[in-house]
N, CA, C and O atoms as a printed pandas DataFrame, in Angstrom:
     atom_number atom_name residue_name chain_id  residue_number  x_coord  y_coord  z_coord
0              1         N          UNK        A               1   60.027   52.497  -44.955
1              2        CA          UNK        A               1   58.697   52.104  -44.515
2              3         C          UNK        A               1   58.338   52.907  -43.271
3              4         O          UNK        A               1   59.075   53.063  -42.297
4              5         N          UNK        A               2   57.024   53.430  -43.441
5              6        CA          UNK        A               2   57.199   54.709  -41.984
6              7         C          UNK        A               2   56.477   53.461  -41.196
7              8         O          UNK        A               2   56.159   52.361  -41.650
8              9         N          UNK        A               3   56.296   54.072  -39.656
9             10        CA          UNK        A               3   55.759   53.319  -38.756
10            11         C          UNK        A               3   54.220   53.547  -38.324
11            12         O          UNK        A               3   53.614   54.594  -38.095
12            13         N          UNK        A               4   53.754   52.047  -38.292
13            14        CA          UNK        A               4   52.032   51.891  -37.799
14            15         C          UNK        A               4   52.414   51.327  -36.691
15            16         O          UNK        A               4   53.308   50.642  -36.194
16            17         N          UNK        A               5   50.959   52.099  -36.370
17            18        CA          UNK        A               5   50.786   51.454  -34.633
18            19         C          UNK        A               5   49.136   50.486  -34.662
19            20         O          UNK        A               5   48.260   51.327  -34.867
20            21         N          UNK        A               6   48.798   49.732  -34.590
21            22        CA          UNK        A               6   47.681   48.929  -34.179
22            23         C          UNK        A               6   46.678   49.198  -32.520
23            24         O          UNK        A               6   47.131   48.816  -31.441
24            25         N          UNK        A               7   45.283   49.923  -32.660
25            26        CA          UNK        A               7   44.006   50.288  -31.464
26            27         C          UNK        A               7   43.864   49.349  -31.926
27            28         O          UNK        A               7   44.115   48.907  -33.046
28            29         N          UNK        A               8   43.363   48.902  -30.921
29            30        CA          UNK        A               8   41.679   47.925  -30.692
30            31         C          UNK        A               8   40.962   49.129  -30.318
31            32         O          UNK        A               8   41.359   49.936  -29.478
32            33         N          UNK        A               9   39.789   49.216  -31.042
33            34        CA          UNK        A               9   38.376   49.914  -30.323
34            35         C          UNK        A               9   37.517   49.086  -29.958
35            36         O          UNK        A               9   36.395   49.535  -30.193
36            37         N          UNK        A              10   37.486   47.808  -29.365
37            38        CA          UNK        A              10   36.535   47.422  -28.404
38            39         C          UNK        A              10   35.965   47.851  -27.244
39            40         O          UNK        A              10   36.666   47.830  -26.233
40            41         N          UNK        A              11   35.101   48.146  -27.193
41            42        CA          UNK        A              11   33.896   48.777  -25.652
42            43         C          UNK        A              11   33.763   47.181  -25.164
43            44         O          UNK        A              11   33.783   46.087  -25.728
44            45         N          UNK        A              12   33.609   47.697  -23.728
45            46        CA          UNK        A              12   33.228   46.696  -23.264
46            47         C          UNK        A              12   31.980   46.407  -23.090
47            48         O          UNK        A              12   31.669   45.585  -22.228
48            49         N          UNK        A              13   30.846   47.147  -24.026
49            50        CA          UNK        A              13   29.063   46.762  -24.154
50            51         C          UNK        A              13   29.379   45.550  -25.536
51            52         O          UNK        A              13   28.837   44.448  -25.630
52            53         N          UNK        A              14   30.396   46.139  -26.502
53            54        CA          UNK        A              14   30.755   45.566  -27.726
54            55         C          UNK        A              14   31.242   43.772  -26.922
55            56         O          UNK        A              14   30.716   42.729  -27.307
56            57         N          UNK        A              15   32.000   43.818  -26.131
57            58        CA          UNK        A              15   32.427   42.417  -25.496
58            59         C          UNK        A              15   31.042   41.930  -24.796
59            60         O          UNK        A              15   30.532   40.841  -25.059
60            61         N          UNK        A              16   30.663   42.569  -24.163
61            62        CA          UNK        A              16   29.490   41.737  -23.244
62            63         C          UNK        A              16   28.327   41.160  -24.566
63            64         O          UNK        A              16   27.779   40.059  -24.616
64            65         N          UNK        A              17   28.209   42.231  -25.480
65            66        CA          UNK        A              17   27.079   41.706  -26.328
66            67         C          UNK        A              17   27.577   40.134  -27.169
67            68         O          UNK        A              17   26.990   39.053  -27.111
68            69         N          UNK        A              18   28.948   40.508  -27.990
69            70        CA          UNK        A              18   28.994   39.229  -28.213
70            71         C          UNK        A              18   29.073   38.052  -27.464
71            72         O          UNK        A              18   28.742   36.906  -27.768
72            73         N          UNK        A              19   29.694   38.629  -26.156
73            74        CA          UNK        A              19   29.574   37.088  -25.425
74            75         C          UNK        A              19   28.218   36.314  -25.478
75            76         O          UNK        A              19   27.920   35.193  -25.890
76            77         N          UNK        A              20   27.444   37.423  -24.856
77            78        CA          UNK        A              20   25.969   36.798  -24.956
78            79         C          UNK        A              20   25.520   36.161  -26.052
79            80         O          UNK        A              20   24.989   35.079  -25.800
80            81         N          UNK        A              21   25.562   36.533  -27.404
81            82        CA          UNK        A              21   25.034   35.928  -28.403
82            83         C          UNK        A              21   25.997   34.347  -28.279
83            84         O          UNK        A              21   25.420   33.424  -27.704
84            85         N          UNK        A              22   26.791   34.205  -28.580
85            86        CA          UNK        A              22   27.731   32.841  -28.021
86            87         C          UNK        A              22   27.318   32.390  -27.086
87            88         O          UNK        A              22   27.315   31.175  -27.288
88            89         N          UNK        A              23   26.804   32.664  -25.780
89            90        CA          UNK        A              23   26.713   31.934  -24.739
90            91         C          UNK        A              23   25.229   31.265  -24.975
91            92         O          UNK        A              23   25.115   30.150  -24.465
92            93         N          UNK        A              24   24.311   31.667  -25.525
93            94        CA          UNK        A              24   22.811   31.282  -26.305
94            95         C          UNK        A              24   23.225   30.410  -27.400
95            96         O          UNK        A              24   22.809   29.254  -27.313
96            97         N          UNK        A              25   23.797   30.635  -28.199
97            98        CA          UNK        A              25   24.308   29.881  -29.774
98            99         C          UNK        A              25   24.856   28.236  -28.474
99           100         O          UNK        A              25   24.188   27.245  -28.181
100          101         N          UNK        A              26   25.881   28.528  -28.153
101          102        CA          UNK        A              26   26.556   27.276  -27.267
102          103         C          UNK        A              26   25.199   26.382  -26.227
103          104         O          UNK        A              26   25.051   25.193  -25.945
104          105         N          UNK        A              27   24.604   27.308  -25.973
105          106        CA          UNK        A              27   23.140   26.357  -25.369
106          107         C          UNK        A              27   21.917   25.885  -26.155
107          108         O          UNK        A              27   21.054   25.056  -25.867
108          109         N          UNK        A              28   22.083   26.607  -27.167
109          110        CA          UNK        A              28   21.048   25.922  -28.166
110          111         C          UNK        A              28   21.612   24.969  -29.146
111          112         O          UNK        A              28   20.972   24.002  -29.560
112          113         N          UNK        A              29   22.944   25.285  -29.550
113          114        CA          UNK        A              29   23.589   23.667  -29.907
114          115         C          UNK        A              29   24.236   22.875  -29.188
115          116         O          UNK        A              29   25.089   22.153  -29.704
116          117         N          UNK        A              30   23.936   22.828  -27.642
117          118        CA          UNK        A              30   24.644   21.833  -27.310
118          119         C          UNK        A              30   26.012   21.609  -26.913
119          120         O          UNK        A              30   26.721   20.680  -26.527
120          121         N          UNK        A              31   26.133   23.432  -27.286
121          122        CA          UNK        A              31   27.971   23.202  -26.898
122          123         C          UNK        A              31   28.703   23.173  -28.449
123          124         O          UNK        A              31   29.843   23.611  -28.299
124          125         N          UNK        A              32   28.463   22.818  -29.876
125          126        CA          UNK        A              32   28.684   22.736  -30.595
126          127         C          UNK        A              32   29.347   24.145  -31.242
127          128         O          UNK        A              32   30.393   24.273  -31.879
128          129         N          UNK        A              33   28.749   24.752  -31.002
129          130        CA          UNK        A              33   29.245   26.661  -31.283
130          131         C          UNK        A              33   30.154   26.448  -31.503
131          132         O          UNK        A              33   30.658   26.185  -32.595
132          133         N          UNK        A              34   30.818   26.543  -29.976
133          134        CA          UNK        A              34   32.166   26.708  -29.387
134          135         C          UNK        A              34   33.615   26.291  -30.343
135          136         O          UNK        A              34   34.747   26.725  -30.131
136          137         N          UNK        A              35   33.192   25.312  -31.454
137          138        CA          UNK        A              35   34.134   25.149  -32.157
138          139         C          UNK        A              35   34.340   25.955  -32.844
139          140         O          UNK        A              35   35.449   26.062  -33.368
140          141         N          UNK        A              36   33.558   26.621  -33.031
141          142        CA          UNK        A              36   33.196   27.790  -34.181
142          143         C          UNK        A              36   33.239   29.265  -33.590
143          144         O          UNK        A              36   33.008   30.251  -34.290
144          145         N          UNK        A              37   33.523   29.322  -32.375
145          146        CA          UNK        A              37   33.496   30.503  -31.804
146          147         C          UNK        A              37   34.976   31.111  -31.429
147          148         O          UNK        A              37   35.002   32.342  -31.456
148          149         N          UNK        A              38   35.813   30.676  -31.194
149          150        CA          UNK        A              38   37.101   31.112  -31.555
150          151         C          UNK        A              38   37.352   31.959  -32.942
151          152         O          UNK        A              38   37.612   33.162  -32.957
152          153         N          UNK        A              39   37.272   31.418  -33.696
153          154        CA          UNK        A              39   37.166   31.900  -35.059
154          155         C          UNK        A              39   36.768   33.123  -35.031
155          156         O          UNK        A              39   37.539   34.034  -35.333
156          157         N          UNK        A              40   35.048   33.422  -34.534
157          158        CA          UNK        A              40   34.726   34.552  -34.597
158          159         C          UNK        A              40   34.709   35.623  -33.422
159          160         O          UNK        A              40   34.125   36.703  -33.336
160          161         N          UNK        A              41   35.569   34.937  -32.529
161          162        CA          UNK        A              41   35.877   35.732  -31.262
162          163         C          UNK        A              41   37.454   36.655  -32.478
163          164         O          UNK        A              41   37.393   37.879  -32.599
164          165         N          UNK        A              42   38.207   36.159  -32.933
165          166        CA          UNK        A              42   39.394   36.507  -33.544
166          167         C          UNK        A              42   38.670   37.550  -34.748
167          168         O          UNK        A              42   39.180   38.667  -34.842
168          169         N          UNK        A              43   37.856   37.320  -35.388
169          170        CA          UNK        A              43   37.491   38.031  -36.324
170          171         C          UNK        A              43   36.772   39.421  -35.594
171          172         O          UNK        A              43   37.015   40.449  -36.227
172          173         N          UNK        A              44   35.839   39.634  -34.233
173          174        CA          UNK        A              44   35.373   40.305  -34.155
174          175         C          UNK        A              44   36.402   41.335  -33.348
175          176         O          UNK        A              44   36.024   42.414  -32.891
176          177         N          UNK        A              45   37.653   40.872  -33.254
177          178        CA          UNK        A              45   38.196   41.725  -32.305
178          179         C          UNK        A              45   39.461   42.374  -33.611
179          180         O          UNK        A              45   39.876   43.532  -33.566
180          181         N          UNK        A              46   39.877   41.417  -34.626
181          182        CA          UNK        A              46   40.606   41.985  -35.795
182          183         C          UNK        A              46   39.712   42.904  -36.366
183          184         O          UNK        A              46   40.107   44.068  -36.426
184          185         N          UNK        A              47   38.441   42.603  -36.857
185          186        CA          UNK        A              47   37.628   43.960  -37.272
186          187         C          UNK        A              47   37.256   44.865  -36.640
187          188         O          UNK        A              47   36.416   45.605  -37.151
188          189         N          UNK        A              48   37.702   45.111  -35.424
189          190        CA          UNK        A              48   37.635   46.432  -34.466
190          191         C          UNK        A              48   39.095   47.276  -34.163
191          192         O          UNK        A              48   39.363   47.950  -33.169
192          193         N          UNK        A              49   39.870   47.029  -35.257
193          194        CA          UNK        A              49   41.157   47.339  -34.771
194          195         C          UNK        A              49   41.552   48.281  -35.946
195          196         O          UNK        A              49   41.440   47.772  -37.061
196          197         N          UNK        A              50   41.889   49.261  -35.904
197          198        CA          UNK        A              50   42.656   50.553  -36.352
198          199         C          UNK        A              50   43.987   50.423  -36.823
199          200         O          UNK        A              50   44.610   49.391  -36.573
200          201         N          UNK        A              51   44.433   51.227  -37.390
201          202        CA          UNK        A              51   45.754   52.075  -37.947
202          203         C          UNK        A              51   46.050   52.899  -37.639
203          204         O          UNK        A              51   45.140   53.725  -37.561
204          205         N          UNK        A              52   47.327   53.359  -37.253
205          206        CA          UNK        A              52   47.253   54.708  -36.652
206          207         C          UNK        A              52   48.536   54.552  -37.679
207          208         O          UNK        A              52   49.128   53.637  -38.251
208          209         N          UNK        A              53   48.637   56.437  -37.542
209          210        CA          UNK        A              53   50.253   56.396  -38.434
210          211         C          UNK        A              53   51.355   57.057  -37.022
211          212         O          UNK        A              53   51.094   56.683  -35.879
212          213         N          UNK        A              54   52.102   57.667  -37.178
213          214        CA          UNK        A              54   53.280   58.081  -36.097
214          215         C          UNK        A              54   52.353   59.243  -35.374
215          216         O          UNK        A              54   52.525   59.289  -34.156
216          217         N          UNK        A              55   51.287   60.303  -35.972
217          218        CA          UNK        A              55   50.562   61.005  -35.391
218          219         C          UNK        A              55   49.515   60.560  -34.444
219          220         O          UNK        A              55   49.020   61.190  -33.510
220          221         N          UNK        A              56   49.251   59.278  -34.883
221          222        CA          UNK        A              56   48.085   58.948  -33.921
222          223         C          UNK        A              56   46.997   58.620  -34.593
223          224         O          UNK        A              56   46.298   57.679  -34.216
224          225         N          UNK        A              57   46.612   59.569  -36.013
225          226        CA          UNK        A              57   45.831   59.961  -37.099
226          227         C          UNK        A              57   45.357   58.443  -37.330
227          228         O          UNK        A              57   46.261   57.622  -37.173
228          229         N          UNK        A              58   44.286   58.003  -37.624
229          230        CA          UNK        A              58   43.738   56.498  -38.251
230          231         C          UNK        A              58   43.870   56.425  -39.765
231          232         O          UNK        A              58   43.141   57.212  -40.368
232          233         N          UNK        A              59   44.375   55.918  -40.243
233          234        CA          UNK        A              59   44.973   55.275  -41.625
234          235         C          UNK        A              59   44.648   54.328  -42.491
235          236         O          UNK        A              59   44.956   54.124  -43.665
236          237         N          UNK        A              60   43.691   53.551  -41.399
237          238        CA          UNK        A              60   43.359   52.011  -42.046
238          239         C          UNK        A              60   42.903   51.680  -40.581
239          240         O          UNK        A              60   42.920   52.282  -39.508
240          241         N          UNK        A              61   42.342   50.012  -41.181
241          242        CA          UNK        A              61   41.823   49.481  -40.648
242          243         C          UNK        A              61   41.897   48.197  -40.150
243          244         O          UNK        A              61   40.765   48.164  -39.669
244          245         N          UNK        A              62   42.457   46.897  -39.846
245          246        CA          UNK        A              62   41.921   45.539  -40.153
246          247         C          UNK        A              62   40.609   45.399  -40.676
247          248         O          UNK        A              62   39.544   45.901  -40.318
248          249         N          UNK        A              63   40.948   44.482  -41.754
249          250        CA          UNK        A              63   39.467   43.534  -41.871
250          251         C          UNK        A              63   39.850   41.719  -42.287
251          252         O          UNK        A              63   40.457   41.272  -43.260
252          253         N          UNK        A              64   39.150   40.919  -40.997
253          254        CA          UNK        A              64   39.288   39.659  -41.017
254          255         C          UNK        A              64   37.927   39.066  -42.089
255          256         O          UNK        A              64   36.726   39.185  -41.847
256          257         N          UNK        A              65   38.547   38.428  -43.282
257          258        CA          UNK        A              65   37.739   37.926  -44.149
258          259         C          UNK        A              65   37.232   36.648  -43.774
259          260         O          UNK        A              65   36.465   36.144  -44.594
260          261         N          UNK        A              66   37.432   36.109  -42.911
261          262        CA          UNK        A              66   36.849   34.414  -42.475
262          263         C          UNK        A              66   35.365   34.369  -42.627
263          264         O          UNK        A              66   34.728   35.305  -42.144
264          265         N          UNK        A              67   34.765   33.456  -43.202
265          266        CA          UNK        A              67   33.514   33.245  -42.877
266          267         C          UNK        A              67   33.227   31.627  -42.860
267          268         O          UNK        A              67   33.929   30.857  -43.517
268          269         N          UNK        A              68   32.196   31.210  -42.098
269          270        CA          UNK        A              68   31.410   29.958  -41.878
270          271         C          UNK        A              68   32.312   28.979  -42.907
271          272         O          UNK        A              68   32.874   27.960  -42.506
272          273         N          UNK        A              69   32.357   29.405  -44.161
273          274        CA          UNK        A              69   32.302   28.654  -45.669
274          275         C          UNK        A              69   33.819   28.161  -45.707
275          276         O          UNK        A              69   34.289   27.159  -46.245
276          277         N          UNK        A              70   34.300   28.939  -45.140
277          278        CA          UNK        A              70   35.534   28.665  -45.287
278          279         C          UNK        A              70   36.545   28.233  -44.374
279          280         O          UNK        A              70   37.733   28.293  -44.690
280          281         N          UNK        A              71   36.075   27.701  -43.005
281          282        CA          UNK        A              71   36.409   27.589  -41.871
282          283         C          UNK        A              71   35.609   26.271  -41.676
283          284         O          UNK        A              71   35.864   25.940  -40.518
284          285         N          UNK        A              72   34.823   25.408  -42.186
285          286        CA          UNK        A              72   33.853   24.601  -41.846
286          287         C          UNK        A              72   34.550   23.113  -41.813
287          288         O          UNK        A              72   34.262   22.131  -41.129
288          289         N          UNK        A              73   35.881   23.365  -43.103
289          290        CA          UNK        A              73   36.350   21.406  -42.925
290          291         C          UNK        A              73   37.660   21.853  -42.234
291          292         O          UNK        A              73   38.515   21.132  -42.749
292          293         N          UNK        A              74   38.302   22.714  -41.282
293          294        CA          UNK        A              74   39.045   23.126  -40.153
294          295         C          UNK        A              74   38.259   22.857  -38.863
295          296         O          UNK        A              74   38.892   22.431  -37.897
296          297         N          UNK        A              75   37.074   23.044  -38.768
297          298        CA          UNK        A              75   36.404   22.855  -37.355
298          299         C          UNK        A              75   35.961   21.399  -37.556
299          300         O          UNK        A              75   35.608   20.826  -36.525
300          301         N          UNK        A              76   35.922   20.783  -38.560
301          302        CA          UNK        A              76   35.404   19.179  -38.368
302          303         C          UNK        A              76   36.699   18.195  -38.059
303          304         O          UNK        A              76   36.641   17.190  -37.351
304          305         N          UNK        A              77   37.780   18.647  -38.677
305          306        CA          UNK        A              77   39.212   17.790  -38.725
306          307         C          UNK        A              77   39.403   17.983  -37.095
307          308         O          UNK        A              77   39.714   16.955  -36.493
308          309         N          UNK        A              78   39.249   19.208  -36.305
309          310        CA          UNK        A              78   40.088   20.145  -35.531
310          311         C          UNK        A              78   38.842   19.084  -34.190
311          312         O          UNK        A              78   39.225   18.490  -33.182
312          313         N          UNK        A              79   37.603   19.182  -34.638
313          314        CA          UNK        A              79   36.843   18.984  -33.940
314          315         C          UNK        A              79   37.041   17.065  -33.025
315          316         O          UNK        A              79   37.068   16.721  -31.844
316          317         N          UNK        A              80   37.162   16.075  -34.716
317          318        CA          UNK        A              80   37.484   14.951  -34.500
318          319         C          UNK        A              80   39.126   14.418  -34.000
319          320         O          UNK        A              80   39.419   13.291  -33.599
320          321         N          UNK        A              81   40.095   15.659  -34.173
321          322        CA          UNK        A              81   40.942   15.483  -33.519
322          323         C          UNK        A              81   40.910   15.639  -31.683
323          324         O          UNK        A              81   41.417   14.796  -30.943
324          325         N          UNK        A              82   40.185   16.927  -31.186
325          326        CA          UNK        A              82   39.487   17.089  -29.956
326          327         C          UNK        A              82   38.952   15.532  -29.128
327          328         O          UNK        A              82   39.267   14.926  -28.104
328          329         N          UNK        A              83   37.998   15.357  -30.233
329          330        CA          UNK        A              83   37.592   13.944  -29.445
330          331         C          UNK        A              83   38.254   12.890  -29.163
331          332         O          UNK        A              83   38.086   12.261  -28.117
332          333         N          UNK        A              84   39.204   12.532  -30.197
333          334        CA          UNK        A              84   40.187   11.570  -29.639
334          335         C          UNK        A              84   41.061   11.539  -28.963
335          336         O          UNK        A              84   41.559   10.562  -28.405
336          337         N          UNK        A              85   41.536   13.257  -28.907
337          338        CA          UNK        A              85   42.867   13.473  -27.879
338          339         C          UNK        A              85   41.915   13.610  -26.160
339          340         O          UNK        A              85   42.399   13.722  -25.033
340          341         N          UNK        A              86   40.833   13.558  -26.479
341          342        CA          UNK        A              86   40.038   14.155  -25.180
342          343         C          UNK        A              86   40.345   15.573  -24.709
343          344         O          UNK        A              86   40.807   15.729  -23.579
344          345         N          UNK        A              87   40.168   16.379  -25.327
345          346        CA          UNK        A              87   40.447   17.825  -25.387
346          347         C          UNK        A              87   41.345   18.106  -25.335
347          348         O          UNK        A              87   41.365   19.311  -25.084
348          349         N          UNK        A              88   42.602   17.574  -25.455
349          350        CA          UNK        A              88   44.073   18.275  -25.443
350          351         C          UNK        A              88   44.120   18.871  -26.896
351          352         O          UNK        A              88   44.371   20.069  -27.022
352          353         N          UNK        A              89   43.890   18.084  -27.999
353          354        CA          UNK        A              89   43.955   18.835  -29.457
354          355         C          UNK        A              89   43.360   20.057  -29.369
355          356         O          UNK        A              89   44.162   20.772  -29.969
356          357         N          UNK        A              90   42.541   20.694  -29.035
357          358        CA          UNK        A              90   41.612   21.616  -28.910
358          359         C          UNK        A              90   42.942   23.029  -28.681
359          360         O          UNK        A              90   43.244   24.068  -29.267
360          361         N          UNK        A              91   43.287   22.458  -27.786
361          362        CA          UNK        A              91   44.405   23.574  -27.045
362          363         C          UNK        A              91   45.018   24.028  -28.582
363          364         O          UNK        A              91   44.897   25.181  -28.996
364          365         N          UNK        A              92   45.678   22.969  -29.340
365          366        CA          UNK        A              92   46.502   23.111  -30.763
366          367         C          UNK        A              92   45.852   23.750  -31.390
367          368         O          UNK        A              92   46.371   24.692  -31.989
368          369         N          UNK        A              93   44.014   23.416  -31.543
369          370        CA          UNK        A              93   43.470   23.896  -32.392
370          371         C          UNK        A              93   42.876   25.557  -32.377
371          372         O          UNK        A              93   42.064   26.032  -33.171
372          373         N          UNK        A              94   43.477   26.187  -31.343
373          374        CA          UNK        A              94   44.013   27.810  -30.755
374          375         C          UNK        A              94   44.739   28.393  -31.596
375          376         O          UNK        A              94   44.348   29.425  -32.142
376          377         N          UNK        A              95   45.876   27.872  -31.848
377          378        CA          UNK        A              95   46.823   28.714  -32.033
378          379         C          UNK        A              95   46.488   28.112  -33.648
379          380         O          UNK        A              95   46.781   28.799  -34.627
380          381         N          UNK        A              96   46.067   27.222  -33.739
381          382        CA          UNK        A              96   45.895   26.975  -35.320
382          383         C          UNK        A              96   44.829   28.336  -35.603
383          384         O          UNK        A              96   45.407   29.240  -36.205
384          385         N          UNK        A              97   43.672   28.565  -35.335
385          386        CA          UNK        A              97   42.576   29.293  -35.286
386          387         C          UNK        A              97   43.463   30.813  -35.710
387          388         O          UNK        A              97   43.344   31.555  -36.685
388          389         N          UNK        A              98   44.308   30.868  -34.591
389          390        CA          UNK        A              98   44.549   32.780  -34.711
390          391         C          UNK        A              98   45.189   32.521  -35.878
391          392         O          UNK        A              98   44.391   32.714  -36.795
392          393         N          UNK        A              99   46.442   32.112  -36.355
393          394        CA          UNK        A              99   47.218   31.479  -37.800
394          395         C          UNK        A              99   46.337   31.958  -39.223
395          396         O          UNK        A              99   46.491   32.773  -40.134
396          397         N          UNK        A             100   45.347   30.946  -38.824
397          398        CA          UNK        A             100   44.391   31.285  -39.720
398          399         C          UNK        A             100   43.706   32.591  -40.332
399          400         O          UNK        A             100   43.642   32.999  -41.492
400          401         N          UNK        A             101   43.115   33.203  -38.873
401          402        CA          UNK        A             101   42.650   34.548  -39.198
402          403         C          UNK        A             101   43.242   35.752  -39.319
403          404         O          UNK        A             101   42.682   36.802  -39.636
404          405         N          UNK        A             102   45.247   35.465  -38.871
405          406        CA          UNK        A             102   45.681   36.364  -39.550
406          407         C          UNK        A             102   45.987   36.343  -40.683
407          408         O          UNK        A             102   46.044   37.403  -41.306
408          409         N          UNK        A             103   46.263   35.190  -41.261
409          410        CA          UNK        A             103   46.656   34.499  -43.055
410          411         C          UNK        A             103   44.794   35.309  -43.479
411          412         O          UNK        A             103   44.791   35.706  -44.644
412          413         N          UNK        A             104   43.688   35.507  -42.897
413          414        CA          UNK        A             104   42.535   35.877  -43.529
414          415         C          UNK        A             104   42.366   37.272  -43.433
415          416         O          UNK        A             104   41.306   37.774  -43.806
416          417         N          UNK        A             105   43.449   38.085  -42.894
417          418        CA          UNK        A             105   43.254   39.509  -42.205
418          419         C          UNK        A             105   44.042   40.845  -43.325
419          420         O          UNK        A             105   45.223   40.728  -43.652
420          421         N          UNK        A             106   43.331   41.846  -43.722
421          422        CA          UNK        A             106   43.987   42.646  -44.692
422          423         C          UNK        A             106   44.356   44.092  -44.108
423          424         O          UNK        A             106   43.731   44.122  -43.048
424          425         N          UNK        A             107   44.806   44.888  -44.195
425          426        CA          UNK        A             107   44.591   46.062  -43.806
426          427         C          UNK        A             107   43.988   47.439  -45.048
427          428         O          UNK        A             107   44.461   47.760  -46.139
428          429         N          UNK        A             108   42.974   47.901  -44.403
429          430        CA          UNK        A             108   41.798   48.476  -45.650
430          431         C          UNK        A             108   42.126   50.270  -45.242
431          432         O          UNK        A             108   41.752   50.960  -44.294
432          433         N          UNK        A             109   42.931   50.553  -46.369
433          434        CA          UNK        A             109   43.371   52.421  -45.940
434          435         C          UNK        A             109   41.968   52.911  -46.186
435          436         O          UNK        A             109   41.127   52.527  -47.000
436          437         N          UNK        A             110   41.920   54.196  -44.947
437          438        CA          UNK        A             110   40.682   54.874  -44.794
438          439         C          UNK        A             110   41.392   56.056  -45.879
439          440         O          UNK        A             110   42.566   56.428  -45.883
440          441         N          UNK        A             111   40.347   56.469  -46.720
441          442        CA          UNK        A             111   40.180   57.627  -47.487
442          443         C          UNK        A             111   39.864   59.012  -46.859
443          444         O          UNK        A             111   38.808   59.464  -47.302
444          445         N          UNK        A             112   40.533   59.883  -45.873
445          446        CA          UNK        A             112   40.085   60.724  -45.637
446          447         C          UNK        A             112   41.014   61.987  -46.298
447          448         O          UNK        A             112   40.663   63.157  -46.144
């Protein structure tokens, strides 16, 4: 098996923009986002991430398949667990989140 190396190509205009859209989404629901924003904080930073092979050369790609549809009775269980623990579940529901989106994450070879 030869060896991969894993970039992130995130800019930091790429970080500031999504924050912003989240930080609007979280004030227009109330804070409600936020359950839902982990998820796609993990997805937007797995779909910015590369392959490299031993040259350096890009090879592939990540791509995190999660969407809304499929993440929706995880943020309600995850959510009503939150409320009763008084936010300590929340912490669990972290590391549950990344779990997830790597069990949702493929690696897609570039054709060059």
């Amino acid at each position: 098996m030869k060896q991969l190396n894993l970039k992130s190509d995130l800019t930091v205009g790429d970080i500031i923009g999504h924050g912003i859209i989240w930080i609007l989404l979280s004030i227009v629901t109330l804070g409600l986002a936020l359950f839902v924003f982990p998820y796609y904080m993990q997805r937007f930073i797995i779909s910015r991430t590369s392959v490299l092979d031993d040259s350096g050369r890009r090879v592939g790609r990540l791509v995190c398949t999660i969407d809304l549809a499929s993440i929706i009775g995880n943020i309600v269980l995850w959510a009503i667990i939150s409320i009763v623990t008084l936010g300590i579940g929340y912490l669990i529901f972290l590391y549950k989140i990344n779990a997830h989106c790597m069990n949702h994450t493929k690696v897609v070879e570039l054709n060059i």
